[in-house]
N, C-alpha and C positions, 0 to 999 in steps of 0.2 A: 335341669330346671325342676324347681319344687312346685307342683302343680295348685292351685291355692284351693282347691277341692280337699287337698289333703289337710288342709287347716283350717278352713272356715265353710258354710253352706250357708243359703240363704235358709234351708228348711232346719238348720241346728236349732234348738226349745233353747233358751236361757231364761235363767232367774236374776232378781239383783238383791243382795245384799244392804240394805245401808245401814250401818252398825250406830251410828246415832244421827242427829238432826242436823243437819247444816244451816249456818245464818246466812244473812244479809251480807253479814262484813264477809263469808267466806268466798259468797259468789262475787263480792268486787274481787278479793283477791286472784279466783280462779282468773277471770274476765282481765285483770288489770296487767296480773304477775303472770300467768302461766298462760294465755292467748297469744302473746308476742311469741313466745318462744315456740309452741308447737302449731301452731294455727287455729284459724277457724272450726274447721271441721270437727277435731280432737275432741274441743271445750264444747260444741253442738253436741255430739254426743255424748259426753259427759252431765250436761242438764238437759238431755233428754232421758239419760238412764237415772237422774236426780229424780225428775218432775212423775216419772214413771214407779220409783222405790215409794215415794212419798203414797201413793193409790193404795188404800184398803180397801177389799182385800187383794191383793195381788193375783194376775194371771200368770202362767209362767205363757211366753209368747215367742215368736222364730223372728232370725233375725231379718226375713222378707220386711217386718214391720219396720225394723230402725230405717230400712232403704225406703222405706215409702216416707219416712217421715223425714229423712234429712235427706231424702233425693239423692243419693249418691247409691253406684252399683256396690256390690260385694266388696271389693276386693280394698275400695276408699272406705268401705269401715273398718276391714281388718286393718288396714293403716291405720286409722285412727285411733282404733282400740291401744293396738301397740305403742303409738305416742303416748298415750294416757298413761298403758304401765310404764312405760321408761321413766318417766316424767313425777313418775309415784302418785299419779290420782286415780289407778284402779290396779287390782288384781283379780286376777285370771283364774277359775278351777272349770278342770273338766275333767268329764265321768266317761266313760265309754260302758255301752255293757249291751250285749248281745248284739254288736255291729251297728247299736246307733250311741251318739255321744249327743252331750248337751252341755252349757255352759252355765258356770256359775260368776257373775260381775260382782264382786265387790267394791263399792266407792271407799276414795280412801278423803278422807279429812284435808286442804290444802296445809302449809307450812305458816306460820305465821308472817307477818310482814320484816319480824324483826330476824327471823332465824332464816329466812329467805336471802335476806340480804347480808346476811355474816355466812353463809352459802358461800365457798369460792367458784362452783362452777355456776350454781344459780344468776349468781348476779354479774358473773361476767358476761355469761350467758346474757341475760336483759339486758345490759350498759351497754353493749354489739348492736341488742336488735333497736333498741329506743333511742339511744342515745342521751347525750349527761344532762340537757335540759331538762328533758322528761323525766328522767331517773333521777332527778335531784325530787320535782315534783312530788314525784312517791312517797319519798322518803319522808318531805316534808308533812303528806298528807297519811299517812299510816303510822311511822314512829314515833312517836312523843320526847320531844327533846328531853335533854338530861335536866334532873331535877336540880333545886339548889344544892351547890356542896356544904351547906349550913349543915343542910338534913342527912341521918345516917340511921342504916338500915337494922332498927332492934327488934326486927320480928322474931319470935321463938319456931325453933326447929321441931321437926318430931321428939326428937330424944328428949327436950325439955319438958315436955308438957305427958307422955307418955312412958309408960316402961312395962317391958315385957311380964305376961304370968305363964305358969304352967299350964298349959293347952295342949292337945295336939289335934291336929287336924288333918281328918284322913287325905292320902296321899290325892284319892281322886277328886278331892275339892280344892286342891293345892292348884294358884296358878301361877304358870313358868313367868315369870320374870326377867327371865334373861334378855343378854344384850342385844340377841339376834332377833327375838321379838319384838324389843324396842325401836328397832331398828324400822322395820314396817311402817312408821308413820313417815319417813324418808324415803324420798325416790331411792331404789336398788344400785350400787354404786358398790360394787366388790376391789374394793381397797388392799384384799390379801394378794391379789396378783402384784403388787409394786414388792421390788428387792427389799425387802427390809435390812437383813443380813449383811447384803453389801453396803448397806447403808450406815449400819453401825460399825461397821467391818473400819470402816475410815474415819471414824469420830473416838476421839480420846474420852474414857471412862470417867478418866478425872475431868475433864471441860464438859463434855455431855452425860451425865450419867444415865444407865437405859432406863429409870423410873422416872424419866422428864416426859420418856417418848408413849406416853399413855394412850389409851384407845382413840382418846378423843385428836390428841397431838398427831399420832400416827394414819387416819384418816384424811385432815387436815392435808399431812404431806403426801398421802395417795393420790388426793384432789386437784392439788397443788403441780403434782408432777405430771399429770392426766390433762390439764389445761392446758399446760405454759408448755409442754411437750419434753420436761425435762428428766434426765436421767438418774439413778441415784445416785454416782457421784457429781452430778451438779446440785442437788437436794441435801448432800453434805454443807457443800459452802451455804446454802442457801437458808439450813438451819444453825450454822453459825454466826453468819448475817442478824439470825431473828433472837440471839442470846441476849437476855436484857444483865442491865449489872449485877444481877444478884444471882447469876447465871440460869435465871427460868426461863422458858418458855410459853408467849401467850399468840392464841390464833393470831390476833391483829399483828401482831411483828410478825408473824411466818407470813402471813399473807402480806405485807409488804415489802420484807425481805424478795419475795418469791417475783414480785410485779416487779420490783429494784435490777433482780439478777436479771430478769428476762429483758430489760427495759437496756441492761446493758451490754449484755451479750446477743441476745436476737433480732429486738426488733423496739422500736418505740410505738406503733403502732400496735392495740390490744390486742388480744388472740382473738379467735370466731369459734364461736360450736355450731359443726353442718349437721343433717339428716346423713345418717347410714343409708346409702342404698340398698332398697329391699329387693332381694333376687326371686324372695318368692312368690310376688302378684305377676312378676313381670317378665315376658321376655327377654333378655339382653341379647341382643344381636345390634349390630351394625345397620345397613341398610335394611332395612323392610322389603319385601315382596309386595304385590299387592293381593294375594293369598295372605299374607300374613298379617297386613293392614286389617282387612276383613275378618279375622279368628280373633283379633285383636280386641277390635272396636265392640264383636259380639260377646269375646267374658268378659269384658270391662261394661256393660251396657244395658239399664234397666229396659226389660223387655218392652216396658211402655213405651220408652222411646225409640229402640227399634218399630214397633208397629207404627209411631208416627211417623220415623223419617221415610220408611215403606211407602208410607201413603204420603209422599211430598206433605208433610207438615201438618197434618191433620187429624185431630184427636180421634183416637180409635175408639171404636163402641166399647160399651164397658164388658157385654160376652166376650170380646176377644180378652179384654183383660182379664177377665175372671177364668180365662180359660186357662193362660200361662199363670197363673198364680196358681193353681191344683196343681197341673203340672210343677209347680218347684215346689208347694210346700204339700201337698198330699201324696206326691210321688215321689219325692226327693232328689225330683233330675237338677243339675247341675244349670246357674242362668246359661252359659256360654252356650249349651247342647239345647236348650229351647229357645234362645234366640236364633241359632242355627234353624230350628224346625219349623219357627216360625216364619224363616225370611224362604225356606225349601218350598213349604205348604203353598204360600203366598202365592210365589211368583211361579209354579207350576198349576192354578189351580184359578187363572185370571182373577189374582187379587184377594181368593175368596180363602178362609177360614174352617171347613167344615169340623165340625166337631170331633166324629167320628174317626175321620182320615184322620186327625192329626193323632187321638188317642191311638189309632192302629198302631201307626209309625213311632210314638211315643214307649208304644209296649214292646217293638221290636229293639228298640235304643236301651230302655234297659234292662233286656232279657241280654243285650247284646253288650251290657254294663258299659256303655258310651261315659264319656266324663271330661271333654274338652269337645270345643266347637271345632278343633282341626278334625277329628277323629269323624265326629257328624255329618261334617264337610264331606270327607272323604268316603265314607259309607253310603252316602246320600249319591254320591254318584256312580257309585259302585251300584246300587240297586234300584238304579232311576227306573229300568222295564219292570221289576218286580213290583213296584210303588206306583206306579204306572195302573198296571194290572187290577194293584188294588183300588184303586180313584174310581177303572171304570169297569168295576165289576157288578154296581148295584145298577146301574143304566147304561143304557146304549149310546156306544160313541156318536157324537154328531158328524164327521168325516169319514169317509169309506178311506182316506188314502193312508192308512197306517203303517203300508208296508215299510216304508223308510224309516221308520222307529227300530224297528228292530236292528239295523246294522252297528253293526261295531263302533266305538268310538275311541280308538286306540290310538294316535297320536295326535290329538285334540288338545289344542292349547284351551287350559282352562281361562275361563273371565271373569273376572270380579263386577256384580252386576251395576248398572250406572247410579242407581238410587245409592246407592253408599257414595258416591265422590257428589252428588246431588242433595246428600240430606242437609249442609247446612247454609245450600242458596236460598235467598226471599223466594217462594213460589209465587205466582202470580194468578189471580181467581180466576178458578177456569169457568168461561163465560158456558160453552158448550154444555158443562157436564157430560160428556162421554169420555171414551176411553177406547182406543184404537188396541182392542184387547189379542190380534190376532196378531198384530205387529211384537207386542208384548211376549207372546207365546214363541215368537220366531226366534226372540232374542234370549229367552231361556234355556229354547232347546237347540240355538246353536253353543251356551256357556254346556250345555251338559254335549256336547261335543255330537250333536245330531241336528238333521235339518229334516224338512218336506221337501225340500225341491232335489 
């Protein structure tokens, strides 16, 4: 497992890039064309990181911020980030230097409504998730039908109205125009993995000549064979299929060629584009433990709402808040390992917070370079009498009966404590206001595999 500490921090600085202005029409497009397909969340952060570029002058700011503002832990931005670059609405730079890294976001511009939909993975992609009504609607309201065929197009080109002089222009003002540049305003979609070779390997020179199979053509069948899940020798028949009589070839015939062969050999039913599962926010195992539920729940879990489910449902003061946010973004501990220290603190400590104690324990975690909530977990009970020690070293114990602290706790079945299977019942208003805190302590220190009696 790829621990997600090693890709993302809440404490990481990022800038954002917006290389020109974005419209009205492009945020319906985001919203209309590309929310179906990657969700909610993605397009949230995406015009959050819009609303944010547009700010003069810019801060550069850590990513604890995007989690406060779209409510979701660590690990559902790095999702979302990710959808965004698959999907080509942002890319990605990052710098490392002297043991800290920081990010660079660039937004990328959406696709037009027209180039979206002559997209073969695009718009299968949306016909799947919306269905034909909707997606004819689109179509209707974005593309501008064809014009009359009275009218023909006599616009002049560059070479008509311009011609080259003798210039030169130093190399470092030259800029690369190439395909692979060009390319960048399109989602990333490496087309050179498909057999080409074998694909022409089976096609006659004289019926297909290889200057048909152009950049653009040869994409086109990358795409083509990337959807419908076909082979290159089914992508032979399937660009012969798409030869018009003059023997050329245009996208619109590959692409119904391609829907034709699939429609007849596979399936009549359209293809679907899933989510890749991501192995590295996440666990994969089978059944869960209830140890592993709990390390879970804690790196996937803004500390705020650990502190509230803590306290049965109840908005934590803002000190505690402001404590765990130093903690991740001035210190650069990891959320999982201070949700852990938070729920440690807590419930060995009747409930309470101290400042102090928890920065103790904070400096030992990462002198001791802790970096998941198992590991915290773990340590935390490994050094429960030394942590101990320290709690009650500035005052005197209120109980003489200590002695039984000290014994062993070696085969002590560990417990996952009850507020975590309790945080998302309706609590009901406690008339009393008290807190049976000695009951509380008994139940802590039989989980850390010790008692009083």
């Amino acid at each position: 497992m790829i621990h997600l500490y090693k890709e993302l921090q809440p404490a990481d600085p990022f800038d954002i890039r917006l290389p020109h202005a974005l419209s009205t029409q492009e945020r319906q497009l985001v919203t209309l064309f590309y929310q179906p397909l990657i969700g909610a969340e993605p397009i949230s952060l995406y015009l959050t990181l819009w609303a944010e570029a547009e700010q003069m002058p810019r801060q550069q700011m850590t990513h604890y911020f995007l989690m406060n503002v779209l409510g979701l832990p660590i690990g559902k931005v790095f999702e979302a980030r990710i959808a965004l670059e698959a999907i080509g609405l942002l890319r990605t730079w990052k710098k490392e230097d002297a043991g800290q890294r920081s990010f660079l976001y660039e937004l990328i511009r959406p696709l037009d409504a027209d180039s979206f939909m002559k997209d073969p993975l695009l718009s299968m992609f949306l016909f799947s998730k919306i269905g034909e009504q909707a997606y004819r609607k689109l179509r209707q309201r974005f593309i501008p039908s064809a014009r009359d065929a009275e009218f023909k197009d006599v616009s002049r080109v560059f070479m008509d109205v311009f011609k080259p002089v003798s210039s030169k222009i130093p190399d470092d003002l030259q800029t690369n125009t190439s395909r692979k540049d060009q390319q960048q305003k399109v989602y990333p979609f490496y087309f050179e993995q498909f057999d080409f070779e074998l694909l022409q390997a089976g096609l006659s020179e004289q019926l297909v000549p290889a200057s048909l199979l152009t950049l653009e053509v040869r994409e086109a069948i990358a795409k083509l064979a990337f959807l419908y899940r076909l082979t290159a020798l089914d992508m032979q028949k399937v660009v012969i299929l798409a030869l018009d009589d003059d023997l050329g070839i245009s996208l619109e015939r590959l692409r119904k060629a391609a829907a034709d062969f699939y429609k007849l050999t596979v399936s009549k039913e359209p293809p679907r584009l899933a989510r890749v599962s991501e192995p590295s926010t996440l666990e994969e195992s089978g059944q869960k433990t209830k140890d592993q539920e709990l390390q879970h729940y804690l790196e996937t879990t803004p500390p705020v709402q650990v502190l509230r489910d803590i306290n049965n449902g109840k908005e934590p003061l803002q000190t505690s808040v402001q404590l765990a946010e130093s903690l991740i973004v001035q210190h650069g501990m990891p959320v999982g390992v201070v949700n852990a220290l938070l729920e440690y603190v807590m419930l060995t400590t009747d409930m309470k917070l101290p400042k102090k104690y928890v920065e103790t324990i904070a400096d030992h975690w990462v002198r001791k370079n802790i970096q998941t909530a198992k590991e915290a977990m773990e340590l935390a009970r490994q050094e429960h009498d030394k942590y101990s020690a320290w709690k009650n070293k500035p005052q005197t114990p209120r109980k003489s009966n200590q002695g039984a602290k000290g014994r062993s706790g070696n085969q002590r079945e560990e417990k996952v404590p009850e507020w975590f299977y309790k945080r998302n019942e309706q609590q009901e208003e406690n008339t009393s206001g008290t807190i049976d805190f000695e009951r509380e302590r008994q139940k802590i220190l039989e989980m850390l595999g010790k008692s009083d009696k």
